[in-house]
C-alpha positions in Angstrom: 76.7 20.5 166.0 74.2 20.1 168.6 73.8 23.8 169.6 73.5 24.7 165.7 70.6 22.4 165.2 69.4 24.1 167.9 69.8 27.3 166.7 68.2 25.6 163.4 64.8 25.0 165.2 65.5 21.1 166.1 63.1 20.3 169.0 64.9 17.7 169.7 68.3 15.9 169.3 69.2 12.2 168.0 72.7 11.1 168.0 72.4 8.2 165.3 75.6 6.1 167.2 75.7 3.6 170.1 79.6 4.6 171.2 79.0 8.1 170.8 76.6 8.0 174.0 79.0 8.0 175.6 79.6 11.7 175.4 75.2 12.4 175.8 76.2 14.6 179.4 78.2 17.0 177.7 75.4 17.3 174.6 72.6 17.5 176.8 74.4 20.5 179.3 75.6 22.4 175.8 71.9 23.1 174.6 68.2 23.5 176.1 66.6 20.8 173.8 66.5 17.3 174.9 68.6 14.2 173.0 66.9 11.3 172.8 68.5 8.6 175.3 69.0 5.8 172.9 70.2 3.0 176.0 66.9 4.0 177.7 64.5 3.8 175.0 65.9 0.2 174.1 66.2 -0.8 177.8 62.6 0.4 177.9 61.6 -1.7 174.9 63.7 -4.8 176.6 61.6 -4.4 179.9 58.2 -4.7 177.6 59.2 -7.9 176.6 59.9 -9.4 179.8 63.2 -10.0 179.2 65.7 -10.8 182.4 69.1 -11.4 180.7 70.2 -9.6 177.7 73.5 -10.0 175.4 74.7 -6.8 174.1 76.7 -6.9 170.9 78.6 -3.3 170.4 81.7 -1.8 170.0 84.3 -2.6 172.3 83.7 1.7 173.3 80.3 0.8 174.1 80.7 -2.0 176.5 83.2 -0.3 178.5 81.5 2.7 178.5 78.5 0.7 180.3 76.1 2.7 177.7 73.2 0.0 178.0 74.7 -1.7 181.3 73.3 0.9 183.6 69.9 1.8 181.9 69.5 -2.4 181.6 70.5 -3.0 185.3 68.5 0.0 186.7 65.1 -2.1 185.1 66.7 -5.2 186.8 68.1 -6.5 183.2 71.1 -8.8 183.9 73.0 -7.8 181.2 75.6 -10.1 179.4 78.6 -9.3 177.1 81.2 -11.0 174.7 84.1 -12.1 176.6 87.4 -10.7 175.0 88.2 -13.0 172.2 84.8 -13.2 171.2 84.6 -9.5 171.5 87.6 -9.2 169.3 85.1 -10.8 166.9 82.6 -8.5 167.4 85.1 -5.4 166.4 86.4 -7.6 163.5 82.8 -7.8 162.2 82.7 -4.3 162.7 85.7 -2.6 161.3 87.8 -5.9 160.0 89.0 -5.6 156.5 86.4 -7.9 155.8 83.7 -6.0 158.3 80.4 -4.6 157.8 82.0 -1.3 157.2 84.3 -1.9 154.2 82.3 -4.2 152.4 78.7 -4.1 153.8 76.1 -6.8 155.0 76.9 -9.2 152.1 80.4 -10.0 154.0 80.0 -13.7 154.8 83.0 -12.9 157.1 81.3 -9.9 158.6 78.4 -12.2 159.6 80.8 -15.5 160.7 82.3 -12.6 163.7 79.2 -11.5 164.3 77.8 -14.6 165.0 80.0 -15.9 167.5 79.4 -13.1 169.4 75.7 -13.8 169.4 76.8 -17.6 170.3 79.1 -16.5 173.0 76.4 -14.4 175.1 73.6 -16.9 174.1 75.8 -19.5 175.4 76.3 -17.3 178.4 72.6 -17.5 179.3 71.6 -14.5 177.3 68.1 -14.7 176.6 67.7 -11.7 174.3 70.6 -10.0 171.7 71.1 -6.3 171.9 72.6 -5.1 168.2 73.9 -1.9 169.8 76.3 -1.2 167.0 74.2 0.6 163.9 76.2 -1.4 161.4 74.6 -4.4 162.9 71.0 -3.0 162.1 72.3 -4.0 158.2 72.0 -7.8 159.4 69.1 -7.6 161.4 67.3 -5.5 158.3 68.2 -8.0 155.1 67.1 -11.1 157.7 70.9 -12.8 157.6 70.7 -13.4 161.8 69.7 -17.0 162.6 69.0 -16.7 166.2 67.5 -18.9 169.0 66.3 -15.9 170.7 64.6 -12.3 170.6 66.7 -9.5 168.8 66.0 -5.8 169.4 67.9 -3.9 166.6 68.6 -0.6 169.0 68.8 1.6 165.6 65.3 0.2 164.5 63.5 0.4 167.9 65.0 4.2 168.6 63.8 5.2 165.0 60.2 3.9 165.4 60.3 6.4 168.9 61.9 9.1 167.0 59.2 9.1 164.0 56.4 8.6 167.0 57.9 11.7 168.8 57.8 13.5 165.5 54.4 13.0 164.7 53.6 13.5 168.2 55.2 17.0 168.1 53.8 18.1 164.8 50.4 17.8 166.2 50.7 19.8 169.4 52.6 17.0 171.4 54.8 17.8 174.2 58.4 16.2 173.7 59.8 14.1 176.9 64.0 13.0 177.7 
């Protein structure tokens, strides 16, 4: 897919999926055009804000793929995730028969797993939430998180870079990684 965009006239790539980062090497050696490094842009954003120790909430794929682990920890980020049962609530809210992705942001149950991952990593010390997971943009868009802390929405913080780069290219701009 990538090298057909590329051969389409894309400038530039976006991969619009946390997990699938994992595989952002292999893109970025298959074609000349950059992809845009969504664990960076965030982890930039993060660093802005001051933040010292952030709770990601992602796929189980993500977190064990260290996708915003290293780009957190190389800005001196402590980084902070679900432990396992709570991170079997995080893939429940995810993909559950009751999850985000079978019956969208209305699912009381959806939210309910969601939100004890955000209690587990708050209650960790966390003093920031990740949603690294683009089905947990739905949440953070219709207002359902009731959070103590700071939330950066990944999907909505790599968009607002993606539309700046955009516009920045359209007028003579030079794209960056």
């Amino acid at each position: 897919m990538a090298k057909g965009l590329e051969k389409s006239g894309a400038s530039f790539l976006v991969m619009p999926c946390n997990t699938a980062h994992a595989f952002s090497e292999d893109i970025r050696a298959a074609v000349a055009i950059p992809l845009v490094d969504w664990p960076s842009v965030v982890a930039d954003a993060v660093l802005a804000a001051g933040v010292k120790r952030a709770g990601i909430l992602a796929s189980t794929g993500t977190i064990f793929a260290d996708i915003y682990r290293i780009p957190l920890e190389a800005r001196r980020i402590q980084c902070v995730v679900p432990t396992a049962s709570r991170q079997a609530d995080v893939m429940r809210s995810i993909y559950g028969i009751e999850g985000i992705k079978h019956l969208g942001p209305q699912s009381p149950v959806a939210k309910h797993d969601l939100m004890a991952g955000v209690d587990d990593v708050v209650g960790q010390g966390a003093t920031a939430l990740i949603l690294a997971c683009t089905e947990f943009s739905l949440f953070g868009a219709r207002g359902q998180l009731e959070v103590s802390v700071p939330v950066f929405d990944a999907s909505e913080i790599v968009a607002r870079h993606v539309v700046s780069r955009a516009l920045g290219q359209a007028v003579g701009a030079k794209a960056g990684g």
